[in-house]
Each structure stands twice: as structure tokens, then as C-alpha cells.
N, C-alpha and C positions, 0 to 999 in steps of 0.2 A: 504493500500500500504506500509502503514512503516513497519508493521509487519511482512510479505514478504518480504522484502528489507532485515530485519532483520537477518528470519531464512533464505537468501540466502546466508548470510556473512561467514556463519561456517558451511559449510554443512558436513565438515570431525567430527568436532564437534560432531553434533550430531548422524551421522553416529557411530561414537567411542561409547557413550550414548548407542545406540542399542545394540552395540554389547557385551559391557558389562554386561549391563541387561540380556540379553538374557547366557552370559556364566554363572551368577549367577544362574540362573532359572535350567540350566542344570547341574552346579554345585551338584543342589538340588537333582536333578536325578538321578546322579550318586551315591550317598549313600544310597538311596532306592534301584538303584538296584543293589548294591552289597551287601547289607545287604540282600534283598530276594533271589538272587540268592546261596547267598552263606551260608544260614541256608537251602536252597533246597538237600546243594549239601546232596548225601546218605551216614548216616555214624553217630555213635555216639562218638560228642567230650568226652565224658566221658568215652569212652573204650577205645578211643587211647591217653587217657592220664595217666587214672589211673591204676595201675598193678592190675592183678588179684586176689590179697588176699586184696584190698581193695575198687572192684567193689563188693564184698560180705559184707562190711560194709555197711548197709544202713543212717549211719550217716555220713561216710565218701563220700559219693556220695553227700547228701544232702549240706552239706557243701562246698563243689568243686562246685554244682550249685551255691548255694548261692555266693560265692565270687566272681565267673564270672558271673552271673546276669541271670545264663539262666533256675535260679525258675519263673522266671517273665513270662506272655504273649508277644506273639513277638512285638505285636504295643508298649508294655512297654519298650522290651528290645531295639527295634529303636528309640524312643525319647529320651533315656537312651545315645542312641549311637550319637544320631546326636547332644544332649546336650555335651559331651564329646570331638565333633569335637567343636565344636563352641569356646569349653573351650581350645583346642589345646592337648584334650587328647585323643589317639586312642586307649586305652586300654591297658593290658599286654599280651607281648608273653606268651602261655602258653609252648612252647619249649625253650626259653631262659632268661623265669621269668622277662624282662624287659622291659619300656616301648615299646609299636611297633614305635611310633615316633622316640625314640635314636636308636632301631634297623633302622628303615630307613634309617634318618638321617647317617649313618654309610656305608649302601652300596647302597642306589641311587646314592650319588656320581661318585661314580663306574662307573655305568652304563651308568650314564650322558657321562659321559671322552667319555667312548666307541662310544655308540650310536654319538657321538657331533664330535669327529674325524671321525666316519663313512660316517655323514652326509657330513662335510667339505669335505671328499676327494669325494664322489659321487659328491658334486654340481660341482666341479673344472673340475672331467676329463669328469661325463658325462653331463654335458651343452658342455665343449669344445669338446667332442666326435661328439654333437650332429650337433652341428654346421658346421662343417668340413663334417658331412657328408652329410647334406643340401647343404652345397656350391659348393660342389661335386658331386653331385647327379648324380647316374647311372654310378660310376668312379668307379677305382678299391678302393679308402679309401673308399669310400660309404660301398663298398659291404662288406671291408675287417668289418669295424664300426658296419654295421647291424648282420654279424654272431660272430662277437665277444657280441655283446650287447646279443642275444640268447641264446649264452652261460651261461652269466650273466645271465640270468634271468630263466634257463633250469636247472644249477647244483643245487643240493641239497644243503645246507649252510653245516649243517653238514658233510655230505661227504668232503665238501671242506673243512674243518677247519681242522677236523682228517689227510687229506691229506697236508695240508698248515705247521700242525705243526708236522710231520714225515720226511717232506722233508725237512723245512726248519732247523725246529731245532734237530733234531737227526740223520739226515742222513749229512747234508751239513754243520751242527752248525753255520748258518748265523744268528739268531737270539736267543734272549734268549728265559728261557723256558718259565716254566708257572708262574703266580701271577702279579702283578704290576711293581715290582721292584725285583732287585736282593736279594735273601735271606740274607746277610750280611749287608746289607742298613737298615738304617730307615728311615721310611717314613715321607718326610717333615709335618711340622705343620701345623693342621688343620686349614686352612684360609677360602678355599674354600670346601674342601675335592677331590679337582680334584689336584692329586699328578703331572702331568704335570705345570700347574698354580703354586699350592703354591711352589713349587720346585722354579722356574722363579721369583716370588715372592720374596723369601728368601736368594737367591744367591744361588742356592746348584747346580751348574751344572750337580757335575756329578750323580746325585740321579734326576734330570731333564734328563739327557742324557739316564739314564738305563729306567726311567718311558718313554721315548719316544720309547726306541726300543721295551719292550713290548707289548707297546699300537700297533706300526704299523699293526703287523702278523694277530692280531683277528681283528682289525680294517681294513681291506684290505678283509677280509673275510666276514665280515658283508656289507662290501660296492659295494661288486664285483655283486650284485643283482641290489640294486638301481643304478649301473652306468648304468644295460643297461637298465633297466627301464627310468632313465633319459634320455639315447641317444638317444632312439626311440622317447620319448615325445620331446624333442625339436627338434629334425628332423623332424618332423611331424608339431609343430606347427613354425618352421622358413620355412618350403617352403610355409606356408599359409600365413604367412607374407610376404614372395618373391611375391607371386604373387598378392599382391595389387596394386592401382595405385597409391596411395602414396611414395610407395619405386620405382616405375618406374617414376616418377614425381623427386623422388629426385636424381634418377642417370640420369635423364636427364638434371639435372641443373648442372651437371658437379660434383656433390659434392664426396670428396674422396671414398673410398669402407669401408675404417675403420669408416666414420663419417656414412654412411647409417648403417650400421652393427649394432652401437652399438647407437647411436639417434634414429632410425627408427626402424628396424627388433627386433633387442632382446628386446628392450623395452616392444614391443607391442607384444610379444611372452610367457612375463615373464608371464602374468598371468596363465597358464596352467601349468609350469612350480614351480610355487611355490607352485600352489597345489598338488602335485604329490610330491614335496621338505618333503613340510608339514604333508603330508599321509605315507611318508616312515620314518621321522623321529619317527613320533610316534609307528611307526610299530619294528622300530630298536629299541626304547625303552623298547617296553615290549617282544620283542620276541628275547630276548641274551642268554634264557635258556642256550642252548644247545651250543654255541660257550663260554660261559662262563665257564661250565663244563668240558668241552674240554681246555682251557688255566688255570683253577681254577682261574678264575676272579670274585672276592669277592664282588657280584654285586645284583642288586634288584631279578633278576631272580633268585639266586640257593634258595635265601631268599624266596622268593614264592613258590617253587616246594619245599622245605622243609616245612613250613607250611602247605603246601597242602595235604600233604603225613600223615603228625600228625592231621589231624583237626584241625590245630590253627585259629579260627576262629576270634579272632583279628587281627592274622595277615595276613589274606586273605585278611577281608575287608582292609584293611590300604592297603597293597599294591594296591587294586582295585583301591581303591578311589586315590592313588598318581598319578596310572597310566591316570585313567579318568581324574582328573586338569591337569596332562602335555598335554593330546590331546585338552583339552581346549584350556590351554593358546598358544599352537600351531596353532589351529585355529582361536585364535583369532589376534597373530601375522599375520596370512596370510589373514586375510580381513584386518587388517589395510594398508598389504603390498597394498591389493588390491586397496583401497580410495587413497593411498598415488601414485600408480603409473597409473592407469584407472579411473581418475575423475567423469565418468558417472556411478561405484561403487557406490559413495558414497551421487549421488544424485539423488538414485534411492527410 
């Protein structure tokens, strides 16, 4: 009995325990398969790196294997790779000769800003889209909510970005153009490498004020998908909350409409809700190719479709594997969200 008594003390505890273990494990995963996947893809890294008066060297090939590891067997060349991570070394770019860590290190940042303002303005408008249109239900905001969310989720991104930065910045000049900051600016000190933050940081308003108008345009652009994917998921899961007897139990005890609202209903709504939060952030993460291109935002994505293009096969696997720990540690923020707000989570 005591021993039960025990493990019923901390069941987030050990819940948390699980969850970690189990991100390790998958941790492990993720460099298997992006190390097999990515020596599958078709293509020799030694013809798209070395010119052709020194693909007809036979020692000069040999050596270019040699130094990138890939004279070895592939179970060689992955224990090779996965001792490397361990040691915090991802190898060298072979298009920028330098580690892939400081290459990362350098434009995930980027991406972060991006994706991290994207995700902020999706949760804001579409949870309060969603909402408004549950409590409204079958009204004109309803209708007007659900075909705007459609649209969100119906346009092309790129179409929309190409069109977002034509209108706004060369035909109307409401916004600046393309990069982070204005070309005559430097870039606040690397604290964080989110040029918003260390800006804020450092005191530099107006190098914070120009990284803010940047960031809006691609940022409003990547977000205009997830808001109406948010709107419809919380619309959907607040009238399945409406209609429990708990929430007609607490509007019959006279209690205000804001205290049921946000005590009652969205509490008990959020779970769906953050996963859906959680699935699109990782999604905005790795998929800015293309609105990054379009603003030239110096970000993890143009870094991957460049490697990709050259066979940098260090720096494929390295962005893989960044991108695989961020959906980790994403998932693994959204089960804790979940023990910490739906207690029968966490002791299950």
C-alpha cells in the first residue's frame, strides 16, 4: 500500500520520465533515418562537388573520399556519424567548407523568428476566430469565420507570399522589402540570434523596429494557413464543449459567460487545440523554403535546398536531424501541456 501511495504522489513525475525516454529513443531514430534516407537519395556527392579535370584524377577522388569518410562501409560511416553527434560535431559543409553546426547555428535562428511569430499570430487570431465563431454558431460571423478560414487553408502559400510582397511592398510600399533588416542597419549582437529579441535586448529600437516590420509580411503569410486551420479546430472542439452538462450545470448556477468561457469550455477544448498548435509549428518550421526565397530570408530552409541541390551530405543530414529534435521537443512540450492541463493524461 505504501508503495502505491507513493507512485500516486507524482504521477506528472513520472509521466514527464516517459516521455523523455521515449523522445530519446526516437531521438535515436531520427539519425538512422536520415543518415539512410539521405545516402539513398540518387546522385554522386563526388561529381557534384568535384570539377571535371579532377573527377579524372583517380587520386584526387580517392582522397575527397577519404576526408569525408565515404571510403568506409555505410554501418562505418553511421557510427562514425552518430559518434560525431554525440561529440557535438555534425561534420563539414562541403559547399561552405565549414562546420554544419556554425552553418546552422547561423540561420535556424532565422527560421525560429519566422516560424515562432507565425505560430504566435495563428494561436491569437485563430483560437479567437474560433471561438467567436462557436458562440455564434449558424450567425453571419460564423459563416463570414468559416469561409475566411477556407480560404486560409485553400490559397497556395507561395502564390500568397509572391502576391503579399508585390502588393504590399512595391506597389503600395507599406512595408519593407526583402532580408531581416534594412540594408544600412547592423544586425544586433548575437544573444539569441532572433534579431527581434536581441534588438529588445540591447536597447537598439530602431534596428528592433525595422526587424519587426520585416518579420510581419512573411510572417502573416506563413500564418494565414494555420489560422484557418486553427479556426475550424477550435470551432469544432468549443461547441463539443458547449454541449456538455458541465458547462450547462455551470451556466445554471448563475456563473458569468467570461468565467464558463475560459474555466470551463477552452480549458477543456485546449487539448485538440495544442495539438494541431504543435503539428503546425513544426510544419512552419521546416516548410519556409519557399516564402523564405520569396522575402530572401537567410533561414534553415534556403540552407537545405542549397545542400540538396550540391549533395552536401553533411548538410542534409544536420538539417534533418535539427528539424527531427525540434518536432521532438514540440511534442514533447504538448504532452507535458497535456498532464499539466487533462490530469487523466498523465495517469494513464
Amino acid at each position: 500500500m505504501k508503495t502505491t501511495g507513493t507512485r500516486a504522489r507524482h504521477p506528472l513525475a513520472r509521466f514527464l520520465i516517459r516521455r523523455i525516454l521515449i523522445a530519446l529513443l526516437l531521438a535515436w531514430g531520427i539519425t538512422l533515418v536520415t543518415f539512410v534516407l539521405t545516402n539513398m537519395v540518387p546522385g554522386d556527392p563526388v561529381a557534384a562537388n568535384l570539377g571535371q579535370r579532377a573527377l579524372g584524377d583517380p587520386a584526387i577522388v580517392a582522397q575527397w573520399k577519404a576526408e569525408h569518410g565515404l571510403d568506409k562501409p555505410l554501418p562505418e560511416q553511421y557510427l562514425l556519424h552518430l559518434q560525431g553527434i554525440l561529440q557535438g560535431d555534425l561534420g563539414t559543409s562541403q559547399q561552405s567548407h565549414r562546420p554544419v553546426g556554425d552553418d546552422l547555428a547561423a540561420f535556424v535562428p532565422a527560421t525560429l523568428e519566422l516560424a515562432g511569430a507565425a505560430i504566435l499570430i495563428s494561436l491569437v487570431l485563430g483560437v479567437a476566430f474560433g471561438v467567436v465563431a462557436a458562440l455564434r454558431r449558424d450567425r453571419l460571423p460564423d459563416h463570414l469565420l468559416r469561409v475566411l478560414s477556407l480560404i486560409g487553408i485553400s490559397v497556395p502559400t507561395f502564390w500568397l507570399a509572391l502576391l503579399a510582397f508585390y502588393v504590399f511592398f512595391y506597389r503600395l510600399q507599406l512595408t519593407p522589402g526583402s532580408g531581416r533588416i534594412d540594408p544600412g542597419m547592423t544586425a544586433p549582437g548575437p544573444i539569441t540570434g532572433l534579431h527581434t529579441l536581441d534588438a529588445a535586448l540591447t536597447g537598439q529600437w530602431d534596428v528592433f523596429a525595422s526587424a519587426v516590420g520585416h518579420l510581419i509580411t512573411p510572417a502573416l503569410v506563413l500564418a494565414l494557413y494555420t489560422i484557418g486551420l486553427l479556426t475550424r479546430f477550435t470551432r469544432s472542439a468549443v461547441l463539443e464543449v458547449l454541449g456538455q452538462d458541465y458547462v450547462r450545470a455551470a451556466r445554471a448556477k448563475g456563473l458569468p459567460g467570461r468565467t464558463v468561457l475560459f474555466r470551463y469550455v477552452l480549458r477543456s477544448a485546449l487539448v485538440p487545440i495544442i495539438t494541431v498548435a504543435g503539428l503546425a509549428f513544426g510544419s512552419l518550421l521546416s516548410g519556409t523554403v519557399l516564402v523564405e526565397a520569396i522575402f530572401a530570408w537567410p533561414g534553415v530552409g534556403q540552407y537545405a535546398y542549397k545542400s540538396a541541390t550540391s549533395l552536401d551530405l553533411p548538410a542534409v543530414m544536420g538539417v534533418g536531424l535539427v528539424v527531427g529534435v525540434v518536432y521532438l521537443i514540440i511534442n514533447l512540450i504538448v504532452d507535458v501541456l497535456y498532464g499539466i492541463i487533462d490530469p487523466r493524461v498523465r495517469l494513464q
